[in-house]
C-alpha positions as CSV (number, residue, x, y, z in Angstrom):
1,X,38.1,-7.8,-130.6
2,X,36.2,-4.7,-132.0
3,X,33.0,-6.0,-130.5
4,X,34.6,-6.1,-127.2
5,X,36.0,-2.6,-127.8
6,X,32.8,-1.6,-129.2
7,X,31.0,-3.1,-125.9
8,X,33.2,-1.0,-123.6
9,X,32.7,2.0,-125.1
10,X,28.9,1.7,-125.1
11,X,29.3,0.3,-121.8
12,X,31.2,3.2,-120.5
13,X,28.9,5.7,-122.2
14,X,25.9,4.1,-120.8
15,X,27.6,4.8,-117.1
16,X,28.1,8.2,-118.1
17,X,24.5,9.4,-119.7
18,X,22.6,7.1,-116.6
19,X,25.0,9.3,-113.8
20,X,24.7,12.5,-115.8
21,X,20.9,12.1,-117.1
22,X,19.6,10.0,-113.8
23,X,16.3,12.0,-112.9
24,X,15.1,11.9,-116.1
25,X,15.9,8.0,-116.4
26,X,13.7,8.0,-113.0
27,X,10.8,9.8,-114.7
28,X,10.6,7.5,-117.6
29,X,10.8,4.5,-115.1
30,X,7.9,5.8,-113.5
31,X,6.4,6.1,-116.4
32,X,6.9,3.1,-117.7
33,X,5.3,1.1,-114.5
34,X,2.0,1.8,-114.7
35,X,2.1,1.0,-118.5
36,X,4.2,-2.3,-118.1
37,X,1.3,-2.9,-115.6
38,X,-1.4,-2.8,-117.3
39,X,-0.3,-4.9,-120.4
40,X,0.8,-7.8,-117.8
41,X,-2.4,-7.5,-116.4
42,X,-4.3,-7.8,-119.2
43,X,-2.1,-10.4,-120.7
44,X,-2.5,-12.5,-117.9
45,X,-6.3,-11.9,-117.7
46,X,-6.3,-12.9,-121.8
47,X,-4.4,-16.0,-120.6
48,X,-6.2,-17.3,-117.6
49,X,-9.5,-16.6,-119.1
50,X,-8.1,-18.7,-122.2
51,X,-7.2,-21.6,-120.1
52,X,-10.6,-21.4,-118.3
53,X,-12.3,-21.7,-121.5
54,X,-10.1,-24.8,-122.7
55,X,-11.5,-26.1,-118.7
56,X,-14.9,-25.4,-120.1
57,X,-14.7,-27.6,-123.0
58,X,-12.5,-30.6,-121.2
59,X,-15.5,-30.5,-119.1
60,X,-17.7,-30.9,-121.8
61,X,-15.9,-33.6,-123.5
62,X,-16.2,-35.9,-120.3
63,X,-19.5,-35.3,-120.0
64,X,-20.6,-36.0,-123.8
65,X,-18.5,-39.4,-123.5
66,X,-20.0,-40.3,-120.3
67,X,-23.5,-40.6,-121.6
């Protein structure tokens, strides 16, 4: 019961400090994109080039068992 009062209250005060602060939560939004953006990207780069070089090596594989 006190975490459900306890979730209210921050629920309520959350309301209140996005309605009364919103620009500045706008301003960190936009200034959280670009950042957000560039770790995804370059996660997803680190991942793809990752699975290309595990392609590389499955390619090897069939070739060395081949001969």
């Amino acid at each position: 019961m006190k975490t459900l009062i306890g979730g209210a209250i921050a629920v309520l005060l959350g309301v209140v400090g996005l309605a009364v602060w919103f620009t500045e939560f706008l301003m960190i939004i936009t200034g959280c994109i670009p950042v957000v953006l560039l770790l995804g990207g370059g996660f997803a780069l680190y991942l793809g080039f990752d699975e290309l070089k595990d392609s590389w090596k499955n390619d090897e594989g069939v070739d060395a068992s081949a001969d």
